[in-house]
C-alpha positions as CSV (number, residue, x, y, z in Angstrom):
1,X,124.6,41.9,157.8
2,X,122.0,39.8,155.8
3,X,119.6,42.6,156.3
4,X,122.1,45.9,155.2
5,X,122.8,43.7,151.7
6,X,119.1,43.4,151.2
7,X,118.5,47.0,151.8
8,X,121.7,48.0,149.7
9,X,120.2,46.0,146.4
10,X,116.9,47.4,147.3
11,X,118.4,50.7,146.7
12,X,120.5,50.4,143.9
13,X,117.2,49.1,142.1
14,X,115.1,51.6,142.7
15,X,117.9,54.0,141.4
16,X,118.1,52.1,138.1
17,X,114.8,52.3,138.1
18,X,114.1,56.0,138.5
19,X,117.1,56.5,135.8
20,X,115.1,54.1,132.9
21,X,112.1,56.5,134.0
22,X,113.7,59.8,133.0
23,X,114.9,58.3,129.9
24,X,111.5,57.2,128.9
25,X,110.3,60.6,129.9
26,X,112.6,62.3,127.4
27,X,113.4,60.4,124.6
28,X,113.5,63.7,122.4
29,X,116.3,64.7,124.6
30,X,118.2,61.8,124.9
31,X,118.3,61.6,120.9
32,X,119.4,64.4,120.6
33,X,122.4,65.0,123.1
34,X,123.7,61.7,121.5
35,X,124.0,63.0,117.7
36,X,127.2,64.2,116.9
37,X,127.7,67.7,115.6
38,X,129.1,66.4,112.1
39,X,126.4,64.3,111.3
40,X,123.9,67.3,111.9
41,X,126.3,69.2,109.6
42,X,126.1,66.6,106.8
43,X,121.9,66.2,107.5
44,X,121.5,70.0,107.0
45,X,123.7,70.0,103.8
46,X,121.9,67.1,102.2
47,X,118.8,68.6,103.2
48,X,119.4,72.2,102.1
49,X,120.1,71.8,98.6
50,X,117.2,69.1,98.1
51,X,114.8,71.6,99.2
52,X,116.5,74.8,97.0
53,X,116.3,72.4,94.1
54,X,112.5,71.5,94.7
55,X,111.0,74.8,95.5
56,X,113.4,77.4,93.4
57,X,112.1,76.8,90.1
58,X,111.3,80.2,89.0
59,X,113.4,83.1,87.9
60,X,116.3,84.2,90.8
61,X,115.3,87.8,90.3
62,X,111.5,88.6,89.5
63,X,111.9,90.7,86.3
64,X,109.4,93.4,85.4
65,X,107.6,91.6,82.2
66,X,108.5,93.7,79.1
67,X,105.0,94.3,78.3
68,X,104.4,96.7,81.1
69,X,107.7,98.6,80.8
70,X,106.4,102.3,80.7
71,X,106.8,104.7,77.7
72,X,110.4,106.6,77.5
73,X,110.3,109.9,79.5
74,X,109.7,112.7,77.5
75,X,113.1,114.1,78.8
76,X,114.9,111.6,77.3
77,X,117.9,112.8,75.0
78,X,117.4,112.4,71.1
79,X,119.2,113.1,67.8
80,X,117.9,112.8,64.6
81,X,119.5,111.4,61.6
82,X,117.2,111.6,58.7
83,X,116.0,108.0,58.6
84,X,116.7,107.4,61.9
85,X,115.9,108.7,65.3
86,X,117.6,107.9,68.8
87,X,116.7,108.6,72.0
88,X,118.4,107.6,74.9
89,X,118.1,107.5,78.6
90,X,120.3,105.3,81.2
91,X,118.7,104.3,84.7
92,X,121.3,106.0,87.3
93,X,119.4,105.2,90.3
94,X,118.8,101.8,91.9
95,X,115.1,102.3,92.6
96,X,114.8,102.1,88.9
97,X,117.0,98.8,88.3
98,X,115.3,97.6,91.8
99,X,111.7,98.3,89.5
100,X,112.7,96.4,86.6
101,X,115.2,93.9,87.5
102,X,115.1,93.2,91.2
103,X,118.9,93.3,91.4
104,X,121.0,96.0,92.1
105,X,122.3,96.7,88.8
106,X,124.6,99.9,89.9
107,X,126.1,97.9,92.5
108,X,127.4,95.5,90.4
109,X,129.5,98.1,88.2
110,X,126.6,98.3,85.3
111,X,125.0,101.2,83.8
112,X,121.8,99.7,81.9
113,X,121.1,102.4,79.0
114,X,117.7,102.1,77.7
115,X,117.1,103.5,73.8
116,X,114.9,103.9,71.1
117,X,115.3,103.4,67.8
118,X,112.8,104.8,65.2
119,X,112.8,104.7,61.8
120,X,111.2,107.7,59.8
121,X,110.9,106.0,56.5
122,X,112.5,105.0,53.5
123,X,113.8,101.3,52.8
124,X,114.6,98.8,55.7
125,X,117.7,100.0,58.1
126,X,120.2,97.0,59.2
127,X,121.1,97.4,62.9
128,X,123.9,94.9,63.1
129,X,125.9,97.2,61.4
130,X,125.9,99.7,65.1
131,X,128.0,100.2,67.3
132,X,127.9,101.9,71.1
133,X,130.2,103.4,72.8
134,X,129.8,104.9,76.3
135,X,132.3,107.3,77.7
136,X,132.1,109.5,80.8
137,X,133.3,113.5,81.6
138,X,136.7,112.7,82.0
139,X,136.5,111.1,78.9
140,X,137.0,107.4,80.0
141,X,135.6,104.4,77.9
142,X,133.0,102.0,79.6
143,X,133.0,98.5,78.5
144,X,130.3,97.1,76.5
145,X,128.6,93.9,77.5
146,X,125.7,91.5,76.4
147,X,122.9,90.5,78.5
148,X,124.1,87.6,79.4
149,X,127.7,89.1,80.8
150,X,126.0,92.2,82.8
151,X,123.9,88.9,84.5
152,X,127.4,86.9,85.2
153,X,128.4,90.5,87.0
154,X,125.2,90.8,89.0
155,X,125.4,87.6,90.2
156,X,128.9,87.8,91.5
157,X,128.3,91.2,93.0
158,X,125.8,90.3,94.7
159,X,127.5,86.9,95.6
160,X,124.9,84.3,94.0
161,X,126.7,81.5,93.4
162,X,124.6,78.1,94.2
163,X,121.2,78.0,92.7
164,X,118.9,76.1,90.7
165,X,120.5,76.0,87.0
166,X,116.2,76.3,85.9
167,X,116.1,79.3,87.7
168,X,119.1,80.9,86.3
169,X,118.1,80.1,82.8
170,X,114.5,81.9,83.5
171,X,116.8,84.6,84.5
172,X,118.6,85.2,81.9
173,X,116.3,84.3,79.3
174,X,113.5,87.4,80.9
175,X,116.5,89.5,81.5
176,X,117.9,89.0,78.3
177,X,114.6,90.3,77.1
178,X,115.0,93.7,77.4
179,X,118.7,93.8,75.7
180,X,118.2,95.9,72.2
181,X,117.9,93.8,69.1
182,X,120.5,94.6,66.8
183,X,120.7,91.8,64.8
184,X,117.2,92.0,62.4
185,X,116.6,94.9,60.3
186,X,114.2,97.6,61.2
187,X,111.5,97.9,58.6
188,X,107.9,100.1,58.2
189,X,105.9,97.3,60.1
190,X,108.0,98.0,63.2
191,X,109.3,100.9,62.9
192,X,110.2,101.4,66.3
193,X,112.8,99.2,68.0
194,X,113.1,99.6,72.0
195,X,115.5,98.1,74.3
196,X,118.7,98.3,76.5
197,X,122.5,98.3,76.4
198,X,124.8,97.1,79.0
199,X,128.2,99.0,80.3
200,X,130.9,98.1,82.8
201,X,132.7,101.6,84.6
202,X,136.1,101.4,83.8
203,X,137.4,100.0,86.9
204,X,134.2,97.5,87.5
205,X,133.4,99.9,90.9
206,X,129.9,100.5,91.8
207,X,128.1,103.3,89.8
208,X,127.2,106.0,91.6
209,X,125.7,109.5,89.9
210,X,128.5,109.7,86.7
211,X,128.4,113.0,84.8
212,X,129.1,113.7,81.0
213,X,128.1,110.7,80.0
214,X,128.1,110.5,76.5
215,X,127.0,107.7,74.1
216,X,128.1,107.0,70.8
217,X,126.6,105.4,67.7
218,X,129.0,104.1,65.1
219,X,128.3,102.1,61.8
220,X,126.2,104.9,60.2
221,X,127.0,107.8,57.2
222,X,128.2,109.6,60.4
223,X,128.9,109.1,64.0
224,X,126.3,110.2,66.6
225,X,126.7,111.6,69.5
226,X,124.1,111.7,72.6
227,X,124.6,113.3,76.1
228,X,122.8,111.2,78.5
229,X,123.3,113.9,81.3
């Protein structure tokens, strides 16, 4: 009997023993089983952020600088007015919105309209004064934005909604950019003003290849009328 008990705790040692062993063999694992799910949840949304705020400090979209913006395409629609010349031309495919603004402008229900304004002489001509209108084939109305309300649509579209505040300032300051300057008179130093105006379609759906479309310049002797397409 004496001898079975000594070979029983003799055993049950050595069993211990080869347990510690494995456990010393694999602390990564042992760790590891033994963190609960949650607390990996809370490390990775502590950690998440911290890192977006550190390392997203540029623009959220990269915009095309302004600067290399190529010249108007020579098939772009014009009217002249005496002292005043318009051409216009809107970007109606998303390779184009992709080239200057990285975001799919389209998608988001916007139709960015870029236009020239050039003055043929004569005394200074106050801007502020316009007006645009957009309307479609069937006649329909499209909504009129600023820069900074066609961004608040392309970040919802494309579902953009935690981010660096930096980075969305950069944003919309180098997208804002390219939105036409109506509010300081165009003079014979400038003479040409460039830039882009911002519609909605009429039910906020994604712009795909609208016909007809017609833009209208109010706040002049006489309306003006352009067909974009």
């Amino acid at each position: 009997m004496p001898d079975r008990n000594k070979s029983a705790r003799i055993g049950l040692a050595n069993s211990l023993t080869e347990k510690q062993q494995r456990v010393q063999d694999s602390p990564m694992q042992q760790t590891n089983a033994s963190t609960p799910t949650c607390a990996k949840q809370v490390k990775w949304l502590i950690t998440v952020p911290l890192l977006f705020t550190t390392s997203c400090t540029g623009s959220l979209y990269k915009i095309k600088p302004l600067s290399e913006l190529p010249t108007m395409p020579s098939d772009a629609r014009s009217v002249d007015v005496g002292s005043l010349t318009f051409r216009a031309v809107p970007l109606l495919t998303d390779e184009e919105s992709q080239m200057l603004f990285e975001a799919n402008v389209q998608l988001a229900g916007l139709l960015a309209v870029r236009i020239e304004i050039v003055h043929n002489g004569g005394d200074p001509m106050e801007l502020k004064r316009l007006r645009f209108q957009l309307r479609d084939n069937a006649g329909v109305s499209w909504k009129s934005l600023t820069a900074k309300q066609a961004i608040a649509r392309i970040l919802k579209a494309s579902g953009v909604y935690a981010y660096n505040p930096k980075s969305r300032q950069t944003f919309e300051k180098e997208f804002s950019s390219y939105e036409l300057d109506v509010k300081s008179a165009l003079n014979h130093g400038e003479r040409r003003r460039a830039g882009f105006l911002f519609f909605q379609s009429p039910k906020k759906e994604p712009v795909a290849s609208p016909r007809g479309l017609v833009l209208k310049v109010e706040g002049l002797s006489q309306p003006v009328n352009l067909t974009l397409n």
